[in-house]
LOTIVEX-945633 format. One line per field, with one value per residue (C-alpha): residue in one letter; residue number from 0; x, y, z. Coordinates in nm, 4 decimals. Example, Ala and Ser with C-alpha at 12.3 -4.5 7.8 and 13.67 -1.06 7.14 Angstrom:
% residues 2
code: c(A, S)
pos: c(0, 1)
xx: c(1.2300, 1.3670)
yy: c(-0.4500, -0.1060)
zz: c(0.7800, 0.7140)
END
This chain:
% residues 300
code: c(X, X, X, X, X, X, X, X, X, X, X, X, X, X, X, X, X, X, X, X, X, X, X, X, X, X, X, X, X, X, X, X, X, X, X, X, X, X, X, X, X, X, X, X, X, X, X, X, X, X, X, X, X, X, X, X, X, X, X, X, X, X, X, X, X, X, X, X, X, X, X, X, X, X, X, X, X, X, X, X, X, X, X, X, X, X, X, X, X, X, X, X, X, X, X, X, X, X, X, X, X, X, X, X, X, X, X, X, X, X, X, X, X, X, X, X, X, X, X, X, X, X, X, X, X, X, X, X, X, X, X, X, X, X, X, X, X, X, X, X, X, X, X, X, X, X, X, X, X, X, X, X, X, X, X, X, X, X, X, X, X, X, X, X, X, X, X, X, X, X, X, X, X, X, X, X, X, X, X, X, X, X, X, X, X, X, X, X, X, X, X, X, X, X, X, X, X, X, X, X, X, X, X, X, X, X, X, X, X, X, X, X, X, X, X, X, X, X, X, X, X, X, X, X, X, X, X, X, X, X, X, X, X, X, X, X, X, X, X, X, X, X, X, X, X, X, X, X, X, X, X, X, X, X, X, X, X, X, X, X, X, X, X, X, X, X, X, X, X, X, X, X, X, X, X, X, X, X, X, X, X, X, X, X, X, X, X, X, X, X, X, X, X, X, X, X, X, X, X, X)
pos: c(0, 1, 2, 3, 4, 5, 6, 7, 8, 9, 10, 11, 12, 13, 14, 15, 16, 17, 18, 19, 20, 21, 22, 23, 24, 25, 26, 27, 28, 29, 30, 31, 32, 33, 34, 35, 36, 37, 38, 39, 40, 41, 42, 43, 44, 45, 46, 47, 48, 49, 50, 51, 52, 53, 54, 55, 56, 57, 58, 59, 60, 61, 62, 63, 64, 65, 66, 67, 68, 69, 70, 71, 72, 73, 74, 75, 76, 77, 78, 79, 80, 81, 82, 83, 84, 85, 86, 87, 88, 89, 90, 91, 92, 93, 94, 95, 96, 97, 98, 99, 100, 101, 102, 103, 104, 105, 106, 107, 108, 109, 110, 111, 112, 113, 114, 115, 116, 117, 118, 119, 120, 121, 122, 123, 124, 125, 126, 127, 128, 129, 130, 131, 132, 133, 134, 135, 136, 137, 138, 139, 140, 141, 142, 143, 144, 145, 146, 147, 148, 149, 150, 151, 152, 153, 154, 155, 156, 157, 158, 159, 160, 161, 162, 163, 164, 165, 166, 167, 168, 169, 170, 171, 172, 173, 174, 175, 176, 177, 178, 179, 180, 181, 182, 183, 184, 185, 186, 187, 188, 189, 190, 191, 192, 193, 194, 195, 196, 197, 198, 199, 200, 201, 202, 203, 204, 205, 206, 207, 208, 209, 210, 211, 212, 213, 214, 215, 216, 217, 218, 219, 220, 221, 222, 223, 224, 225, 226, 227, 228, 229, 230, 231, 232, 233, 234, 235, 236, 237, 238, 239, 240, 241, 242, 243, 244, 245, 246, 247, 248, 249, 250, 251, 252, 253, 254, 255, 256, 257, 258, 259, 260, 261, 262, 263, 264, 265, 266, 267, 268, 269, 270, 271, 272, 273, 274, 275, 276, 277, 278, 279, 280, 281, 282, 283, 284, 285, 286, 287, 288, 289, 290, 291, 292, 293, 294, 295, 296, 297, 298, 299)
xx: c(-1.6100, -1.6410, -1.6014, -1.5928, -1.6499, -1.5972, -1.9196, -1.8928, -2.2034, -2.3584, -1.9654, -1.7804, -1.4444, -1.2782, -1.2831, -1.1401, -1.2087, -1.1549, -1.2357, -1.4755, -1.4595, -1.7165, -1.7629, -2.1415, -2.3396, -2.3099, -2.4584, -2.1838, -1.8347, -1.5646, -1.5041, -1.1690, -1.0609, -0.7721, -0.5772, -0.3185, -0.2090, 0.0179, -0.0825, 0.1037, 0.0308, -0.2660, -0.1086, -0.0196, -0.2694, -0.2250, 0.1812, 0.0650, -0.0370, 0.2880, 0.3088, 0.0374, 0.1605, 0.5201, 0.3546, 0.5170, 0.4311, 0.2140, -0.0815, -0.3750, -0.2445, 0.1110, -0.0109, -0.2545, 0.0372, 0.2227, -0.0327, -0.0944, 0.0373, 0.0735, 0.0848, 0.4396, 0.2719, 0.3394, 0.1066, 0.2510, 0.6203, 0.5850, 0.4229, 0.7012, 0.9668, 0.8118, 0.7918, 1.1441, 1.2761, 1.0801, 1.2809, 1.5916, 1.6690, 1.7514, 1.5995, 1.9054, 1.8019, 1.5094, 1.5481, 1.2449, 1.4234, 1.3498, 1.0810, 0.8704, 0.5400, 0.2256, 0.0602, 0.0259, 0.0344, 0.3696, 0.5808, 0.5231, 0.5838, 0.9735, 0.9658, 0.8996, 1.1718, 1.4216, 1.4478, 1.4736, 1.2414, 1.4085, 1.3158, 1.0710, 0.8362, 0.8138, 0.4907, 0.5922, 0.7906, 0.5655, 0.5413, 0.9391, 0.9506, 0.6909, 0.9422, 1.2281, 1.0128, 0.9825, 1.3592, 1.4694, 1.1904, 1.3248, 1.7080, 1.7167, 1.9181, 1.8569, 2.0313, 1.8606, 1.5277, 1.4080, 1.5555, 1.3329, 1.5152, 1.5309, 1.3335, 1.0979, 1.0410, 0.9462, 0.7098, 0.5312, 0.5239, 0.3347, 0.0978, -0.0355, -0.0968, -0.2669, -0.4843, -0.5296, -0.6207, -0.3533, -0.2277, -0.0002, 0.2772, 0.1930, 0.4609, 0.6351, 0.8384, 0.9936, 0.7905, 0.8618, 0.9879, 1.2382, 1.0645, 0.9289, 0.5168, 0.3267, 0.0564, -0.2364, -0.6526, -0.8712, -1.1176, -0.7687, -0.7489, -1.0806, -1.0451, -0.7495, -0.9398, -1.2274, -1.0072, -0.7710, -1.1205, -1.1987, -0.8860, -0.6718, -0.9645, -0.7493, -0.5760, -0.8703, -1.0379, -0.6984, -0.7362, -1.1288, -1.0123, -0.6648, -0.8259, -0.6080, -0.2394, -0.3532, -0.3738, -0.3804, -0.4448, -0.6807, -0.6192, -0.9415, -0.9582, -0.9128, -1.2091, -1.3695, -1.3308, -1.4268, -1.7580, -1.8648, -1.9401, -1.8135, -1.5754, -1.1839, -1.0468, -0.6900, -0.5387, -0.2866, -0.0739, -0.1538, -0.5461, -0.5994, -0.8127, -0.9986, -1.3209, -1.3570, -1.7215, -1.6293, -1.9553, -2.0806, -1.7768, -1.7535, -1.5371, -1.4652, -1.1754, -1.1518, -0.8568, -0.8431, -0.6890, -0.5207, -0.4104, -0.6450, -0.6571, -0.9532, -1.1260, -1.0430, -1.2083, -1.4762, -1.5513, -1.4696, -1.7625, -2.0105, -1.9586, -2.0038, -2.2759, -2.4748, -2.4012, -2.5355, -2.2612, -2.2598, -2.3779, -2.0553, -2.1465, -1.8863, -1.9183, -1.8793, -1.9965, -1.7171, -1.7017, -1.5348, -1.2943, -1.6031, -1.7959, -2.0339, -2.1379, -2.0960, -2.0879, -2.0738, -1.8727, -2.0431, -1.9984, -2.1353)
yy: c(20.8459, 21.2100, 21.4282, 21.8332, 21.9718, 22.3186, 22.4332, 22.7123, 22.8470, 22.4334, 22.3179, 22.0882, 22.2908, 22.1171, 21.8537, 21.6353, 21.3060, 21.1729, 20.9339, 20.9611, 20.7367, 20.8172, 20.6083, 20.6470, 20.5325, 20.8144, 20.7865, 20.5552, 20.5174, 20.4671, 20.1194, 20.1537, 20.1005, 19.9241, 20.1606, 20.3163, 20.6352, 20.8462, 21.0576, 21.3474, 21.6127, 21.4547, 21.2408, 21.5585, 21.5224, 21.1404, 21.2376, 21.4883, 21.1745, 21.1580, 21.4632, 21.3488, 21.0078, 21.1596, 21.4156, 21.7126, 22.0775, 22.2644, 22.5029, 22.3882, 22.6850, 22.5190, 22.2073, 22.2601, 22.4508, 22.0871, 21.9197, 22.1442, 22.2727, 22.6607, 22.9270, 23.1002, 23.4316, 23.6154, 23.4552, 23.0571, 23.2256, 23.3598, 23.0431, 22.8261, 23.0565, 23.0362, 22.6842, 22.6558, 22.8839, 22.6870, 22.4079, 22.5544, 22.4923, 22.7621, 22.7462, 22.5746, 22.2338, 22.2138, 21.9582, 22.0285, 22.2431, 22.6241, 22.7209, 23.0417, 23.0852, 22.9207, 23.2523, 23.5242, 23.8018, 23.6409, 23.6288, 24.0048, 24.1090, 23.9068, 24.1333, 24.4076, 24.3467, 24.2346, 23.9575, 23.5225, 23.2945, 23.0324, 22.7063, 22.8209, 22.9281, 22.5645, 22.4702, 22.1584, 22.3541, 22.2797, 21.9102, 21.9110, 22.1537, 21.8599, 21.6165, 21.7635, 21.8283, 21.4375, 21.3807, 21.5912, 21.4073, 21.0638, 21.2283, 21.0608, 21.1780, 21.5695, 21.5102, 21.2306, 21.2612, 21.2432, 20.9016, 20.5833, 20.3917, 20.6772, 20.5803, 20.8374, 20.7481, 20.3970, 20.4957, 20.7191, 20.4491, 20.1974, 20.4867, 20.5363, 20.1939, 20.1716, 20.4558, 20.3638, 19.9845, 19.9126, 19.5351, 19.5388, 19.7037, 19.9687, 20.1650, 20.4101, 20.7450, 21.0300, 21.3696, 21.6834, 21.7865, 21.5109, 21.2672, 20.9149, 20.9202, 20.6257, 20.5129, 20.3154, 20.2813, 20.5661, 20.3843, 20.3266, 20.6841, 20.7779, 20.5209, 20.6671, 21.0361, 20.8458, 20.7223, 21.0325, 21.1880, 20.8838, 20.8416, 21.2151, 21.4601, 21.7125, 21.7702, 21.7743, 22.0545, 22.2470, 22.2199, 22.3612, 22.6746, 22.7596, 22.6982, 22.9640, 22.8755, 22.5501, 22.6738, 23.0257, 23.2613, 23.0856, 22.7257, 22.5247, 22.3186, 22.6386, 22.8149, 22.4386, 22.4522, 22.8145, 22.7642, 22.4946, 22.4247, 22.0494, 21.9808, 21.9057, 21.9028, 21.8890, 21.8689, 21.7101, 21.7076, 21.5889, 21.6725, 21.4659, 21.6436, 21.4407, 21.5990, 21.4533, 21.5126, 21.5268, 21.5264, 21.2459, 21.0310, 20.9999, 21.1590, 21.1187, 21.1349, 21.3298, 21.1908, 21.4742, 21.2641, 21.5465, 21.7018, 22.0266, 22.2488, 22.4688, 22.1090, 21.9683, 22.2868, 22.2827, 21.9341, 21.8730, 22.2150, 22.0133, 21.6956, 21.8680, 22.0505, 21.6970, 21.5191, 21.8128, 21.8194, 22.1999, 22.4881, 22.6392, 22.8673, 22.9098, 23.0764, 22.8022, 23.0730, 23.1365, 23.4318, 23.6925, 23.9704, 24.1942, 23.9676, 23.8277, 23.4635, 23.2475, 22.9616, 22.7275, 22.4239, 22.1383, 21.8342, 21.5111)
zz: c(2.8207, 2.8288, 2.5401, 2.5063, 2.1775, 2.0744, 1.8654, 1.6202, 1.3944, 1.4270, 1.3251, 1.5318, 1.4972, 1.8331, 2.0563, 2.4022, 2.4573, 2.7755, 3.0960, 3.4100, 3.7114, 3.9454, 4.2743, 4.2666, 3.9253, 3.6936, 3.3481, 3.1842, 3.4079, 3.2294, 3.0449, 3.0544, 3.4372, 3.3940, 3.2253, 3.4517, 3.4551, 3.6603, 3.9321, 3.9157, 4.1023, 4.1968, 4.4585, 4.7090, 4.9404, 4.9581, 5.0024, 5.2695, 5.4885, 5.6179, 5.7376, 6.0383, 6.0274, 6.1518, 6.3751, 6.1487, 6.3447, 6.0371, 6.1238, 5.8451, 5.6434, 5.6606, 5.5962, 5.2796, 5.0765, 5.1537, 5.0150, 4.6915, 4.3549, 4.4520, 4.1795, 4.3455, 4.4407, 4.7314, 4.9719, 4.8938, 4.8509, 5.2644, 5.3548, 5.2063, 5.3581, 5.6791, 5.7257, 5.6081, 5.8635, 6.0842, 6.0029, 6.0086, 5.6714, 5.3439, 5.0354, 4.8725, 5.0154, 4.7759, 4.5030, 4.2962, 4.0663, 3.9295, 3.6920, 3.6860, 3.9070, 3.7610, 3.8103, 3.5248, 3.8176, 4.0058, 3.6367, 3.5700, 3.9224, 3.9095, 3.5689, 3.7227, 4.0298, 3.7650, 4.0153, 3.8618, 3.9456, 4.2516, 4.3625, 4.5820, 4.2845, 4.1887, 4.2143, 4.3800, 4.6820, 4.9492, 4.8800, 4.8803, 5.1993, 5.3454, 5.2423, 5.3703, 5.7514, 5.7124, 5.6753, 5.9461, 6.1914, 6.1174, 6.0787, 5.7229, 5.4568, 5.3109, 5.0196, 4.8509, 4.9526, 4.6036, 4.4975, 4.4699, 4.6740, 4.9561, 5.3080, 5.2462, 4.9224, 4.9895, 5.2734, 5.0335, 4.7365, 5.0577, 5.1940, 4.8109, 4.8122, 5.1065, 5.0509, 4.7184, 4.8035, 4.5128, 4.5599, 4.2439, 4.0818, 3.7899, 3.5797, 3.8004, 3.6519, 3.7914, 3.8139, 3.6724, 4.0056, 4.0364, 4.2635, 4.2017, 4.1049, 4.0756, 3.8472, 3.8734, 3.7133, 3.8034, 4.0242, 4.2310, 4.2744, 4.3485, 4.6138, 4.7661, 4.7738, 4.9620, 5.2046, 5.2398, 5.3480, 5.6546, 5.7583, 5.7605, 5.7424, 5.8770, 5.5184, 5.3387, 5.5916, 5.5622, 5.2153, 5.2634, 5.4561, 5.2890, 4.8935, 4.7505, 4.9495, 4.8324, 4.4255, 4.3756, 4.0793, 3.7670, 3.9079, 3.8696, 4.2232, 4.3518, 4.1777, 4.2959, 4.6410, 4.6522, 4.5083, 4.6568, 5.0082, 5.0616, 4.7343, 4.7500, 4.3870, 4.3175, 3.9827, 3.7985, 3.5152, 3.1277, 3.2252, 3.5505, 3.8054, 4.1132, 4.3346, 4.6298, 4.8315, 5.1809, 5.3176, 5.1545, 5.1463, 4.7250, 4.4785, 4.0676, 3.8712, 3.5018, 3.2781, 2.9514, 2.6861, 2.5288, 2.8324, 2.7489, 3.0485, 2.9539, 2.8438, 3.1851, 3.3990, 3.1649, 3.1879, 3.5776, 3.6239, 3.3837, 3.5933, 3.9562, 3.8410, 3.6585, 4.0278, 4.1838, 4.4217, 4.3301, 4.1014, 3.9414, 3.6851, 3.3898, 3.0386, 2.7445, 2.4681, 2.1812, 2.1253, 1.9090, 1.9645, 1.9231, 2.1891, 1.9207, 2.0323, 1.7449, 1.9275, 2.2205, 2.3985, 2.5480, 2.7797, 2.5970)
END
């Protein structure tokens, strides 16, 4: 268990509990392994699989905003355009529905424009725009892509599996985007990280070149990858977020009970920098408006 508690003047004033699977020993790993839980966003790069399984034409840049949660600024927006075009299809064929760009900087400039936010903001566009490359490779349906019992779908549901060494059926829901996402126990998932690294290491050295098409403004596996040398972190939804050590082959997973996204970067930084898998300096002083320190969060 992991727990991050918010310190002010000697008072506990806040905290997040929480669960670490690690696939070396690490202090105490977490008791609770069975427990499923969904992957969210987490499982892009595993989705992303198929993309070199079906021999899909991406240049790494192309292929690590498929396999990430981008922030809908101008950089991911081209990218996601491009590939489209590339495709020969129009923004209109995206099914992951239309909400504003995860980054601060994009919002103000569609302000600014007086223009709305499209599909193409959602953070999940270049998984869909992956998807839909897929679909036109195998000529399967465009229109259903997202449905459970679509082709697609079903060869993404076995590939988790597999990656994932999964041999049993855990609850599965539909994501915020509109597509089928699968649970499973955390070891499960650090598994599947381990073995995205042996067996594609293409995505996760796209991923290592193209950190911020793969995130973008204030995302935490962005700030990851960029200050480390050999980390992949991607993050999830309702305070998931998985580090994968590509040179040596091991990875953890951080579960955030509460779903606390400063308690998840906060935490995922104190466990990278306890492995030694990296030195990310971060500033866990509270502090007034003034800047007075009156206090300070931990990682226990």
């Amino acid at each position: 268990m992991i727990r991050i508690e918010y310190i002010r003047d000697g008072l506990i004033e806040e905290f997040h509990e929480g669960f670490v699977y690690c696939s070396i020993p690490y202090k105490k790993n977490d008791l609770n392994n069975n427990t499923p839980y969904y992957l969210r966003s987490c499982a892009k790069p595993l989705q992303a699989s198929l993309l070199i399984d079906y021999n899909i034409d991406l240049t790494p840049t192309e292929l690590a905003f498929c396999s990430g949660s981008h922030s809908g600024e101008d950089c991911h927006i081209k990218t996601g355009l491009r590939i489209l075009k590339k495709l020969g299809f129009s923004e209109d064929f995206l099914k992951c529905g239309i909400h504003e760009p995860l980054s601060k900087t994009a919002q103000k400039n569609l302000i600014i424009k007086n223009e709305q936010p499209k599909s193409i903001h959602n953070n999940c566009s270049g998984k869909h725009i992956g998807f839909l490359a897929i679909c036109k490779k195998m000529d399967w349906d465009l229109n259903t892509y997202y449905e459970p019992t679509h082709p697609l779908q079903i060869e993404i549901r076995k590939k988790i599996y597999e990656l994932c060494e999964v041999n049993q059926d855990f609850p599965l829901t539909t994501d915020g985007c509109g597509v089928p996402i699968v649970s499973m126990p955390l070891p499960n998932i650090v598994k599947g990280y381990i073995n995205l690294q042996k067996q594609y290491p293409q995505i996760t050295e796209a991923i290592k070149q193209n950190p911020y098409v793969f995130g973008g403004e204030n995302r935490t596996d962005t700030e990851i990858i960029q200050k480390t040398d050999n980390l992949v972190a991607k993050v999830g939804a309702c305070g998931l977020c998985v580090v994968l050590n590509c040179k040596e082959q091991q990875a953890f997973v951080l579960k955030i009970n509460d779903a606390s996204y400063e308690a998840r970067r906060i935490g995922v930084f104190g466990i990278i920098n306890d492995l030694g898998w990296g030195k990310i300096e971060y500033d866990n002083k509270i502090k007034t408006l003034q800047n007075k320190i009156v206090g300070e969060i931990k990682v226990i």
